[in-house]
N, C-alpha and C positions, 0 to 999 in steps of 0.2 A: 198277601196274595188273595185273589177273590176265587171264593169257592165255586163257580160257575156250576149250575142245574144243567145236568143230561136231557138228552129228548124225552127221556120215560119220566124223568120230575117234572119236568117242565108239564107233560102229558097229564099227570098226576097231581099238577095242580093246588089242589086243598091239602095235601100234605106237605108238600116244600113250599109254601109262599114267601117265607121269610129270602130264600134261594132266589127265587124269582124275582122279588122286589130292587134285591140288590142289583141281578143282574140290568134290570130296565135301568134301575138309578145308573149305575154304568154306561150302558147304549147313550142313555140320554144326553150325560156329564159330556161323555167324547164327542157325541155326534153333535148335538144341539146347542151347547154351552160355548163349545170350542169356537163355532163360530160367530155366537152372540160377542164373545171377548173380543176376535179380529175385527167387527164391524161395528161396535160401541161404540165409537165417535159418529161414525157416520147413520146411527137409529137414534142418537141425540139430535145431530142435527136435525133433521127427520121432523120429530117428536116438536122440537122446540119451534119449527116452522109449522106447523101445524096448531099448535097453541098458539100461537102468532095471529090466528084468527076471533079469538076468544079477547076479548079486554079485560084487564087484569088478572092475566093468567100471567103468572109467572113461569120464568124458562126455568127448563130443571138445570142441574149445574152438570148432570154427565160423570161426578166421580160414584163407581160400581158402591160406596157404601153408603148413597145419601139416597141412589134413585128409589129404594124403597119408600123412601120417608116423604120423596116427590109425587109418589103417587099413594099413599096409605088410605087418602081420603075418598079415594074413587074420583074424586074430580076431573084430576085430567086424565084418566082413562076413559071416563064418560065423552068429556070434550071429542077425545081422536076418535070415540065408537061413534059419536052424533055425526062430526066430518065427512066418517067411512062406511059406517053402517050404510045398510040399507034404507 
């Protein structure tokens, strides 16, 4: 069970950080992740149409334990910042 930080730790800050960090990592995990997972095919496709402009960019493959390894070099997150970027 996760030990959740009160309003007066939370307030308190530099004493319970450890309390806090847990707590965001949680917020995050549920609220952020939970929908990265349901939409994952569809930000592959996405991604992969977008590299699509680039030559010789290869498409990532889309399985959760590879896309790190698709992007480790910054390449193709540079690629889709040049695209989208300002």
């Amino acid at each position: 069970m996760i030990d959740i930080p009160t309003a007066d730790e939370i307030f308190e800050g530099d004493k319970y950080t450890d309390k806090i960090w847990i707590l965001l990592r949680t917020i995050f995990d549920v609220f952020a992740m939970h929908d990265v997972g349901l939409l994952l095919q569809k930000i592959v496709k996405w991604i992969n149409k977008s590299l699509s402009y680039f030559p010789g960019r290869e498409q990532i493959s889309g399985d959760p334990d590879e896309i790190y390894q698709d992007f480790k070099t910054g390449v193709n997150l540079a690629c889709i910042l040049y695209l989208y970027g300002p």
